[in-house]
N, C-alpha and C positions, 0 to 999 in steps of 0.2 A: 432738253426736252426728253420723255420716257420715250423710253422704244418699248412698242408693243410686240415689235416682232418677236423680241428676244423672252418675251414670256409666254410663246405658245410654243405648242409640239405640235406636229401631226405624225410623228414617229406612230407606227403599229404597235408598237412594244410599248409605247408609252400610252396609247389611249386603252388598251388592253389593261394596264392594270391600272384605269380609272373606271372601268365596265362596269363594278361590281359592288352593290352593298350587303346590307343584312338582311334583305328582303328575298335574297334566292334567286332575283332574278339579273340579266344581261342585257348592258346597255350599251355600245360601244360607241362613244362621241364621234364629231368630227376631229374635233382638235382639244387638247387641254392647256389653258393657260394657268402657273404655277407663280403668281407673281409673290415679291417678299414687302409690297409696300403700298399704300393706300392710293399714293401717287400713282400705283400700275394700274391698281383696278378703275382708279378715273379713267387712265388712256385707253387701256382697254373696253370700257362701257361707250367710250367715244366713237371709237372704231367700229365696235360692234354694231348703234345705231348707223352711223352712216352707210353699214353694209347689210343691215335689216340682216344681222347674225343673232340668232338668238344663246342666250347666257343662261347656265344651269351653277348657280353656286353649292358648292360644297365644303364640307369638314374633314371632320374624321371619319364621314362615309361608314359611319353605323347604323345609315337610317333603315325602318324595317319596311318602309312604305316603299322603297324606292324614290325618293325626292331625293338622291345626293347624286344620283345617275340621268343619262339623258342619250338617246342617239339623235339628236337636233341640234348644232352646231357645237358651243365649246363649251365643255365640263370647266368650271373656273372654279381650282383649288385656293381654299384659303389658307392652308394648312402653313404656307410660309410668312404669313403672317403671324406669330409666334412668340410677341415677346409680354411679359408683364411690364407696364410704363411706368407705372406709379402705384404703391399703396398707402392712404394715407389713414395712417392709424388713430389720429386726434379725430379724422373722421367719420373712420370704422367704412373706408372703403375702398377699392380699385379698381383702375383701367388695366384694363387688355385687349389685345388685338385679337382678331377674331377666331385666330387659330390654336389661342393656346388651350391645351388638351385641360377637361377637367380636373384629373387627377392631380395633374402638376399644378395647377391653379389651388387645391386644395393643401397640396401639400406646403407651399408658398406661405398660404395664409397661415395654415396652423403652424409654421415657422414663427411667426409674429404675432403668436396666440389668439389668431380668431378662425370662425370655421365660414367658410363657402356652404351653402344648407344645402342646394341642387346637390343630388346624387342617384343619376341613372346608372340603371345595371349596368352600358358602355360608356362608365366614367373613363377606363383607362386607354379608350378610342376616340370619347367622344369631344368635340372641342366648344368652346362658348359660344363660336357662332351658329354650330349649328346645334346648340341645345335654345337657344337664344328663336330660332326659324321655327321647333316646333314648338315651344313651350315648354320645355323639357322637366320632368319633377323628379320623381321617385322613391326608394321606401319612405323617406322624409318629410314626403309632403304631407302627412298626414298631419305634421305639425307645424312645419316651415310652406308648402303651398310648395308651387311653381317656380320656374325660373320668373316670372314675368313678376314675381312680389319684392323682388330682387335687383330688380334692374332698374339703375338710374338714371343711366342716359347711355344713348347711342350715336357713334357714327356711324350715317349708310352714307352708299353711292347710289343715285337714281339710276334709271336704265338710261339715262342719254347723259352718264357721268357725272349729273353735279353732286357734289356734297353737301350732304345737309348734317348738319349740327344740331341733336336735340337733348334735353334735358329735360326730366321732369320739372312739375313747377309746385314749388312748396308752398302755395299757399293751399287754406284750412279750406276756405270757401272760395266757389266760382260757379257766378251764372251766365257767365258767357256765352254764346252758341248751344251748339248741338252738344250734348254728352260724349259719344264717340269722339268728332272732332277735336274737344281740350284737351287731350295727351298724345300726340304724336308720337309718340313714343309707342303706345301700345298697337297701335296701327302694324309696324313692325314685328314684333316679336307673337309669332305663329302662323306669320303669313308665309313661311314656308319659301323663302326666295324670289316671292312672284309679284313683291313691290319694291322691292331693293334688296343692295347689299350692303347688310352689317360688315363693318370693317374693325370696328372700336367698338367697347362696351365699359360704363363704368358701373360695379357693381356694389350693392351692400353687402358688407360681413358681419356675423355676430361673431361675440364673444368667445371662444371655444371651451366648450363644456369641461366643467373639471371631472369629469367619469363618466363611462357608458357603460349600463348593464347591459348584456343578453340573455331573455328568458328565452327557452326553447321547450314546450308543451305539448306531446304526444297524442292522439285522443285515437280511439280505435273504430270511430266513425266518422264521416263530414260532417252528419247533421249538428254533431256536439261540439265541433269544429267552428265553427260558421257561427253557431249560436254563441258561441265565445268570445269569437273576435263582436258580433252585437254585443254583446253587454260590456265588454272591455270598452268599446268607443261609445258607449252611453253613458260609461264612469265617465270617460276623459270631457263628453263634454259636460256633465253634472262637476266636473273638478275635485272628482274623488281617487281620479287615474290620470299618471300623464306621461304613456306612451309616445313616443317619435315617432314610431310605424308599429304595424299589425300585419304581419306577411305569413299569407293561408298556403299551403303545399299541398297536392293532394295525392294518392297512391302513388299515383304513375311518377310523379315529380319527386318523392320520396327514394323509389327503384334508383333516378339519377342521382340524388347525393348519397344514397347507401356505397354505392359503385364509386365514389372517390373515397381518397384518405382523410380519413376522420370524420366520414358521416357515419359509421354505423352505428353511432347512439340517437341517430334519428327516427326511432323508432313509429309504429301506428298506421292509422292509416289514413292518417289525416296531421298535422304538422302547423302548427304557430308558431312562429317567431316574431317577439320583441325587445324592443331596445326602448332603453329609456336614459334619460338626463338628470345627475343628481349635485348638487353641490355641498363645500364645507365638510367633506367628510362625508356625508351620508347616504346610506344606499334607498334601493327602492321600495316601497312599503310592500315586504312579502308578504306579510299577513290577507292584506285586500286582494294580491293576486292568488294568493292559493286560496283564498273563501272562492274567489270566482270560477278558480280551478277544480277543485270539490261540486261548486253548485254545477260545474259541467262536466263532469265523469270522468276528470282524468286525474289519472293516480299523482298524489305527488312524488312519488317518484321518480315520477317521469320527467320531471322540471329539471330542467338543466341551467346551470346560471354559468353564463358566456362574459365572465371579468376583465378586463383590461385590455388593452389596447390591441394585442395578440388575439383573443379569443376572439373577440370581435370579430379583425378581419378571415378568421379559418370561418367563423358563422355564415360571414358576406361572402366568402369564397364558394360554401359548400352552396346556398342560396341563388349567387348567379350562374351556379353548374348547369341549374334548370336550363337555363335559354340557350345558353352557349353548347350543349350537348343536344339539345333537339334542332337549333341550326347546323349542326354537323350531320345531324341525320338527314335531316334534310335535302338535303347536297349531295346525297348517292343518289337522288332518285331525278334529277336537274335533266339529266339525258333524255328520259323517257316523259317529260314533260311535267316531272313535279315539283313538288318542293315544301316549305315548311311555310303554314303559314299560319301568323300569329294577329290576335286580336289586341286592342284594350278598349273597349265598350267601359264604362261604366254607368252603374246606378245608384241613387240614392243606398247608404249604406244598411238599413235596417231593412231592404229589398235583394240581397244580395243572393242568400241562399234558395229563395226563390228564383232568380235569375240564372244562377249555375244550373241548377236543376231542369228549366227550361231550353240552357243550352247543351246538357247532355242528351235531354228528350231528342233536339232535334236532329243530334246526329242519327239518334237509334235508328230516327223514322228517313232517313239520308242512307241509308246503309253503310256508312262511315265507323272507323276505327275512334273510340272514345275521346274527344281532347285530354291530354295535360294540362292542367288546372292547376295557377300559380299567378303569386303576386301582389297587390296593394290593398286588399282584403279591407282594412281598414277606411280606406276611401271608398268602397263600394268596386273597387276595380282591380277585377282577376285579367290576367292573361289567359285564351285558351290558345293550344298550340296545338297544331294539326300537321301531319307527318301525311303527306299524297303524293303519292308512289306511281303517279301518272296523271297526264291532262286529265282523262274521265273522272282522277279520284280528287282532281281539283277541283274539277266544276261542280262535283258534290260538297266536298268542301265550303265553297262560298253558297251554294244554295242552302246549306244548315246555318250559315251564317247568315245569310239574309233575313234568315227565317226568326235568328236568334236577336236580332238588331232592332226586329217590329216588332217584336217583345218588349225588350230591350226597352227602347222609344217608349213603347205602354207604359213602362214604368217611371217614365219623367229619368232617363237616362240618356248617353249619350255614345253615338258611333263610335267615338276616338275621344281618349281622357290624356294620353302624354304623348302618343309616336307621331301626330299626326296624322293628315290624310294621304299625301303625296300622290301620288299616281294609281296604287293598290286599290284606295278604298273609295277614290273619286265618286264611284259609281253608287256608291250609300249616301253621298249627302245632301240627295234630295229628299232622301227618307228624313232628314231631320230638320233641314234646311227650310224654311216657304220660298216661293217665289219671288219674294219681296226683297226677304234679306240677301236673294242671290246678284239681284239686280243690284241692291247697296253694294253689294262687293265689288261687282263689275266696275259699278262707278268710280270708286278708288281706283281699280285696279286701272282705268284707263285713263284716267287723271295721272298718277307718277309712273306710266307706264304705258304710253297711248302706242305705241308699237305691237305691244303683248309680247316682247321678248326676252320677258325674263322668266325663266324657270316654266319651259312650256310642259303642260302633261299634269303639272302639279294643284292641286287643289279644285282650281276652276276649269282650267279648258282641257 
């Protein structure tokens, strides 16, 4: 029989350093359970309901919302769950347990020539289950989607332990029931830990690309900026371009990678970067991107091409400096009740540079310090990143934010496109949500969860 004992702590030292995500803020559990097996987390959900304990599941505790922290019973690490089970290459796909980190997942696959498409900026923190809880995408998705276009099947654990086994189902047609209802599977994946725990996932792999460019494209304003990443994904979807990602940088996001090694050819005042996939030899058609670079005022000059496999990752290095350096900033200001805090709104994409622009207005009229503006540009969705150096400069903070969100909304946009809502942004998604679709959720939620013990704070309650 599992002992549950032996996978909990209530050490101080040990809930102390599960307190804490990428969100800035402190959560200190009751207890943390670290189990290494699928079989624990049963015994553990069991225990848990008979003592109305509530469960907070976690990863690699990269989340920016706060949903991998909790001070309401036990933080339950999956990170020891950690192994790859199987890939099956006639299949073009793999199981893994919940914990294994993405990076190493990627690195795995392209051992055995194919590629994992998910790639959040916390690939080398973040792990499957908990890319798997929000939906996880990144620069990539502009051509590969989400974790969730990805995923084949799942093992969760209910909240009163049972295991369910699901798989997607390959047939072409079904008029079975309800829409929602036919995949079980997507019920899961963004529900953010608050209808079970993913334990297993098997996923699809593609092929792995035989070459990745990187263009890198200067422009010495946003507007020409912005207008560029438009028209670049107007080619892509007319199938005259075919970008991976379109990732916008702005001044301020610029100052951070000039300040590491090997940004200072990131010149301007505004910053494109993309990548693209070539096969058989061939590169990508420079000509169509330097007409579009021309039709948008930036020198070719200024075009940098980021070749093989090296350049790459110094590109994706100087690129995820952005977040990683404004949460460090962040974090000096924690004492005096501030901290860093980060959006992903998105909107339709040929709405975009109106959308920025509306969230710079509203910090003006917030008397707030400008955002850093960065990120998925090509999906319609920037990061902005706010640096509040005090409670007061917080609660302007999210009131420019709020402000920015019902805009936002106007534009057939949405509060959260990849982190999630978690606990941070609960209190926005009534702004998007009706009252309707809030009560559908409920009713899941208390159908494989009629306790509400799992992942409290998170999304719904």
């Amino acid at each position: 029989m599992t002992s549950v004992a032996s996978t909990i702590s209530h050490d101080p030292a040990v809930r102390q350093a599960y307190a804490g995500d990428a969100s800035g803020i402190e959560l200190i559990p009751d207890a943390v359970a670290r189990p290494t097996s699928a079989a624990e987390v049963v015994a553990l959900l069991e225990s848990a309901t008979a003592t109305a304990t509530p469960v907070t599941p976690a990863g690699g505790q990269s989340s920016t919302t706060a949903a991998s922290i909790t001070d309401r019973g036990i933080l339950l690490s999956l990170k020891g769950l950690d192994r790859i089970l199987d890939l099956n290459a006639a299949e073009g796909t793999v199981r893994v347990e919940a914990g294994v980190g993405i990076a190493h997942l990627k690195a795995a696959a392209a051992a055995h020539g194919f590629l994992f498409a998910c790639d959040p900026t916390s690939e080398e923190e973040a792990t499957i289950g908990g890319a798997i809880a929000c939906n996880a995408s990144g620069a990539r998705s502009l051509r590969y989607g989400a974790i969730r276009r990805h995923v084949v099947g799942l093992d969760v654990v209910r909240a009163n332990g049972e295991p369910l086994q699901l798989r997607r189902p390959r047939l072409e047609k079904n008029t079975v029931g309800y829409f929602p209802m036919q995949d079980p599977v997507d019920w899961f994946i963004g529900s953010e830990g608050t209808l079970g725990v993913v334990v297993a996932a098997e996923l699809a792999l593609l092929p792995l690309p035989e070459r990745v460019t990187g263009l890198g494209i200067s422009f010495d304003n946003e507007h020409d900026a912005l207008a560029f990443v438009k028209a670049a994904r107007d080619g892509m979807d007319q199938g005259t371009l075919r970008p991976r990602c379109l990732e916008f940088l702005d001044a301020q996001a610029l100052e951070i990678v000039r300040s590491e090694e090997g940004g200072a050819s990131w010149r301007g005042a505004a910053f494109v970067y993309i990548e693209e996939e070539t096969a058989g030899g061939t590169e990508p058609d420079y000509d169509a991107w330097l007409a579009l670079v021309e039709a948008h005022h930036a020198a070719d000059s200024d075009v940098q091409v980021f070749d093989g496999d090296a350049a790459i990752r110094t590109a994706r290095r100087l690129r995820h400096a952005v977040p990683a350096t404004m949460h460090e900033r962040g974090g000096r200001y924690r004492a005096a009740g501030g901290r860093r805090v980060s959006t992903d709104w998105a909107v339709p994409y040929a709405r975009l540079e109106e959308a920025v622009s509306a969230a710079r207005n509203a910090a003006v009229r917030h008397g707030i310090e400008m955002p850093t503006i960065y990120g998925h540009a090509g999906n319609g969705h920037p990061h902005e990143n706010f640096i509040a150096r005090s409670s007061a400069e917080l609660e302007a903070v999210s009131s420019a934010i709020t402000e920015t969100l019902k805009l936002v909304l106007a534009m057939g946009g949405t509060v959260a496109a990849e982190h999630g809502v978690g606990k941070l942004k609960r209190h926005w998604v009534p702004l998007q949500v009706t009252p309707l679709q809030m009560r559908a959720m409920w009713a899941l939620k208390r159908e494989l969860d009629p306790s509400g013990l799992l992942a409290p704070g998170n999304l719904l309650s």
